[in-house]
C-alpha positions as CSV (number, residue, x, y, z in Angstrom):
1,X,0.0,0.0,0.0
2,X,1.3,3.3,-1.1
3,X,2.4,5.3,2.2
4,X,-0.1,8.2,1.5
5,X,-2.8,6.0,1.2
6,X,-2.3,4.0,4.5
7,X,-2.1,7.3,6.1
8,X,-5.1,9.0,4.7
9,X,-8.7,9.4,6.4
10,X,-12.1,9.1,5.3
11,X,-15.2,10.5,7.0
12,X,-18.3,8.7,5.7
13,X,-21.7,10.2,6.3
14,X,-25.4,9.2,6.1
15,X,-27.3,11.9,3.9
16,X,-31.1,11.8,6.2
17,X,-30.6,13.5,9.4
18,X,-27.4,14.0,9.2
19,X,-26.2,16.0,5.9
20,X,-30.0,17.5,5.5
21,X,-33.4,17.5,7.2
22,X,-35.2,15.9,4.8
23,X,-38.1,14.8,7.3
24,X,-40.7,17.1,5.2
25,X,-39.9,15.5,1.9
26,X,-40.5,12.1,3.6
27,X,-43.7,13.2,5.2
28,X,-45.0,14.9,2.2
29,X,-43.9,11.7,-0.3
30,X,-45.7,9.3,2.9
31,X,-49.1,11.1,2.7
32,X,-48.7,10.7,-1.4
33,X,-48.5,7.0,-0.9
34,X,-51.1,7.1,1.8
35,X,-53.8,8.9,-0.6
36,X,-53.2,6.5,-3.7
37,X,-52.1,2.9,-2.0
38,X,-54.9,3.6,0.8
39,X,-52.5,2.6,3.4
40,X,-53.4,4.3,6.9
41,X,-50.2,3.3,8.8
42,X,-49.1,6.8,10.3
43,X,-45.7,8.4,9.3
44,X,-43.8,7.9,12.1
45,X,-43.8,3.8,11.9
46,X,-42.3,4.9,9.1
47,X,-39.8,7.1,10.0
48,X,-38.7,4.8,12.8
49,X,-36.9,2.3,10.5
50,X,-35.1,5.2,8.9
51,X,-31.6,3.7,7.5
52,X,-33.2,0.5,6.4
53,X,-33.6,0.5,2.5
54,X,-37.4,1.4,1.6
55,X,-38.3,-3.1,0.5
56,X,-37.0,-3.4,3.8
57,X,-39.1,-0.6,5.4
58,X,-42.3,-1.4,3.8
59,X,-41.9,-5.0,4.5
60,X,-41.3,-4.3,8.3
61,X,-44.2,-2.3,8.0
62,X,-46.6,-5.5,6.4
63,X,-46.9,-3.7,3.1
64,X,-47.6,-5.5,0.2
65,X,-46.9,-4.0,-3.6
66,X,-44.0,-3.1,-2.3
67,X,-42.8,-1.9,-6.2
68,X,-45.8,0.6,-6.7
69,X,-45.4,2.0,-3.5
70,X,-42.0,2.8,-4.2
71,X,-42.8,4.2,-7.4
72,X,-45.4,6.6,-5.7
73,X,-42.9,7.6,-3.0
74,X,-39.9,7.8,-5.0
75,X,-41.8,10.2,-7.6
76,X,-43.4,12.5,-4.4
77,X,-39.8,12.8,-3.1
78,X,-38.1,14.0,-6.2
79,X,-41.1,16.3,-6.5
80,X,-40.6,17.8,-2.9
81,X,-37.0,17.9,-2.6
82,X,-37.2,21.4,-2.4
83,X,-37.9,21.2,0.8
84,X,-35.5,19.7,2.4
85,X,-32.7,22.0,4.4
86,X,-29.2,21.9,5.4
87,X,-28.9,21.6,8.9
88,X,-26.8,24.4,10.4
89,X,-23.3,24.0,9.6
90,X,-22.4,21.6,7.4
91,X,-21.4,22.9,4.4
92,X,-18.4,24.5,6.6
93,X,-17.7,21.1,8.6
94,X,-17.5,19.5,5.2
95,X,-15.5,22.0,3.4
96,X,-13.1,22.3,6.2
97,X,-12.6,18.1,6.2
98,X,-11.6,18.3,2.6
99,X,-8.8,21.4,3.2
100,X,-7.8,18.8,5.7
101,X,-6.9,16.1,3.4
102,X,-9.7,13.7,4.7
103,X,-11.4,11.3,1.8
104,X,-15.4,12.4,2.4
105,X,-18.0,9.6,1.0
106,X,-21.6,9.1,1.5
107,X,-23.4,5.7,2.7
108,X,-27.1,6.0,2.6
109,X,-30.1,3.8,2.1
110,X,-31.7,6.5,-0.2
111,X,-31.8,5.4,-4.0
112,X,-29.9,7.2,-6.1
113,X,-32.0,9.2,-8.5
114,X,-33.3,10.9,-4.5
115,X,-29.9,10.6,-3.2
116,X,-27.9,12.3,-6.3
117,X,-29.8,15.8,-6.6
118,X,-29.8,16.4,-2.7
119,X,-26.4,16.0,-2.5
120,X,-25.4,18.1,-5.1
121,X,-26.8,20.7,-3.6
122,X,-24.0,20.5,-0.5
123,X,-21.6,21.5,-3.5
124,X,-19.0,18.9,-1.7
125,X,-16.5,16.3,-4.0
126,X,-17.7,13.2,-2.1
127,X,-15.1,10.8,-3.3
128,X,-18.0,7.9,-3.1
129,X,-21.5,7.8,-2.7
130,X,-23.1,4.3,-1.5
131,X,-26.5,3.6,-1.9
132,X,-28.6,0.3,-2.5
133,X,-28.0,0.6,-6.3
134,X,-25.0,-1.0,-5.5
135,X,-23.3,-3.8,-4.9
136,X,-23.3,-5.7,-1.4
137,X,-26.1,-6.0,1.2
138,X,-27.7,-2.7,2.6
139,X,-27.8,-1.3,6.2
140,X,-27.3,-2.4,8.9
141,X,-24.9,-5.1,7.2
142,X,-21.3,-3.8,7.1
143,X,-21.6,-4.2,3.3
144,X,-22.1,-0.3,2.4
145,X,-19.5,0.9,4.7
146,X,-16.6,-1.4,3.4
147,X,-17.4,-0.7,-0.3
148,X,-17.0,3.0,0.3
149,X,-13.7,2.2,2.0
150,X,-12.7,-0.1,-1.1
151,X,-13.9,2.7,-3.0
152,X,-11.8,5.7,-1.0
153,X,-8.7,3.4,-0.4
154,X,-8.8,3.7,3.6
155,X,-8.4,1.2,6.0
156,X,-11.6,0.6,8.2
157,X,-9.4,1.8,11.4
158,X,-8.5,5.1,9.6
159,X,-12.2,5.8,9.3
160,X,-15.4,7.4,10.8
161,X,-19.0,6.7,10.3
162,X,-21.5,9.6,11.0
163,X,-24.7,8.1,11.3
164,X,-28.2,8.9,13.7
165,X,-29.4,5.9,13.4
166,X,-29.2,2.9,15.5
167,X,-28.8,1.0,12.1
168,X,-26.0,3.2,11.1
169,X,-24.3,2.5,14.8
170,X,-24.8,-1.1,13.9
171,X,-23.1,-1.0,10.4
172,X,-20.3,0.8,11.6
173,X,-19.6,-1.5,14.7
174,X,-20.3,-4.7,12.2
175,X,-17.7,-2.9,9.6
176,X,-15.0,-2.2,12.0
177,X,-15.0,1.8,11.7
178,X,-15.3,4.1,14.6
179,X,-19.1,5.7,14.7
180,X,-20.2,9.1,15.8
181,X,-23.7,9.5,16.8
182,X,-25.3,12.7,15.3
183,X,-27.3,14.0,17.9
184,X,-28.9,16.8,15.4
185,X,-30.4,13.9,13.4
186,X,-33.7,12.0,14.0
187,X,-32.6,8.9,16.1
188,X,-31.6,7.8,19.3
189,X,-28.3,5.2,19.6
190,X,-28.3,2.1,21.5
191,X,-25.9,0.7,24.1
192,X,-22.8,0.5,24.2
193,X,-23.6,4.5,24.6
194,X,-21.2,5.9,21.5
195,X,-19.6,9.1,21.4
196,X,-22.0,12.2,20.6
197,X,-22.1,15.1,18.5
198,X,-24.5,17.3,19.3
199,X,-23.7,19.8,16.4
200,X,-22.0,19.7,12.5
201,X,-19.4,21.9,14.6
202,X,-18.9,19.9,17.5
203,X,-18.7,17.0,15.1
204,X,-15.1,19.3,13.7
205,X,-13.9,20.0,17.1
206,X,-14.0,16.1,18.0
207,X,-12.3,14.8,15.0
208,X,-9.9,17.8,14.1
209,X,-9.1,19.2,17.4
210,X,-7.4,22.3,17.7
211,X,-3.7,22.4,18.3
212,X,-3.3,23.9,21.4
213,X,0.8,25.0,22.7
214,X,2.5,23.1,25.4
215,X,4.5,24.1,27.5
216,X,7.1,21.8,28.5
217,X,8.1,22.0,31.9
218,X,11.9,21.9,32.9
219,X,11.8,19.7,35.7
């Protein structure tokens, strides 16, 4: 392995509650498929399996015609992705982990045609973006988290997962890499308790501390 690429670091993230608050898109895209599927189940058993892929969603959820569902949902979502907002922040973290030589990549459970014109938005070079188009099993198997690795070049022990999920805690844990709970996003992890951010900045501050001067002492 060439010596800068066993020495570089990759900060993966999950794009829903994490990179942007796309909770309104979700909703709106929910009550679409409630209106023409005549499904009554109320959006929050819904957005409690957040992370999973959406076959895996809707069949935790005990719906059937799983394929026209998504079809419904996936064309509400494109339709409302104007609503979805940056959280506070995170354009800056992001642009200051790429000055910093870090290897940023996305792992989501999103599909890609949802996934794709959210993210370019953030006007960030993800070097990957992992979502259930590709290859491998999806959250919470490991699968997701080492392609992007593969993808990026990193070692799993030179890497951090940002998730707010306790899928994405489980992923990361499976996968080997180090996990950082968002605490801005729409979950709540699970024991063993992992470290916390409770802000995009904060999230900075953790992982690229500031240098502060010692003083050596004479004794």
């Amino acid at each position: 392995m060439p010596a800068s690429a066993s020495t570089s670091r990759a900060l993966l993230l999950d794009l829903d509650g994490v990179l942007l608050d796309t909770r309104p898109v979700m909703r709106k895209a929910w009550r679409r498929v409630q209106q023409l599927h005549g499904i009554t189940l109320p959006f929050h058993d819904y957005e409690r399996h957040l992370g999973r892929e959406f076959g895996d969603i809707m069949q935790r959820l005990g719906v059937t015609d799983t394929e026209a569902v998504r079809r419904t949902y996936e064309a509400e979502s494109v339709a409302a992705a104007h609503l979805a907002q940056e959280f506070t922040g995170i354009a800056e973290m992001l642009h200051a982990f790429v000055a910093a030589d870090w290897r940023l990549g996305v792992v989501t459970s999103k599909h890609v045609d949802r996934a794709a014109p959210l993210l370019a938005r953030l006007g960030c070079p993800f070097a990957t973006i992992r979502t259930p188009a590709g290859a491998g099993r999806t959250k919470p198997a490991p699968d997701p988290l080492l392609l992007a690795l593969v993808d990026l070049g990193v070692d799993p022990a030179a890497a951090v997962y940002v998730g707010d999920m306790a899928v994405d805690q489980e992923s990361a844990v499976r996968a080997g890499v180090a996990y950082i709970h968002a605490g801005w996003g729409y979950g709540q992890p699970t024991a063993p308790a992992p470290e916390t951010a409770a802000s995009p900045r904060e999230l900075l501050r953790l992982l690229q501390p500031a240098e502060q001067p010692v003083e050596r002492s004479k004794v």
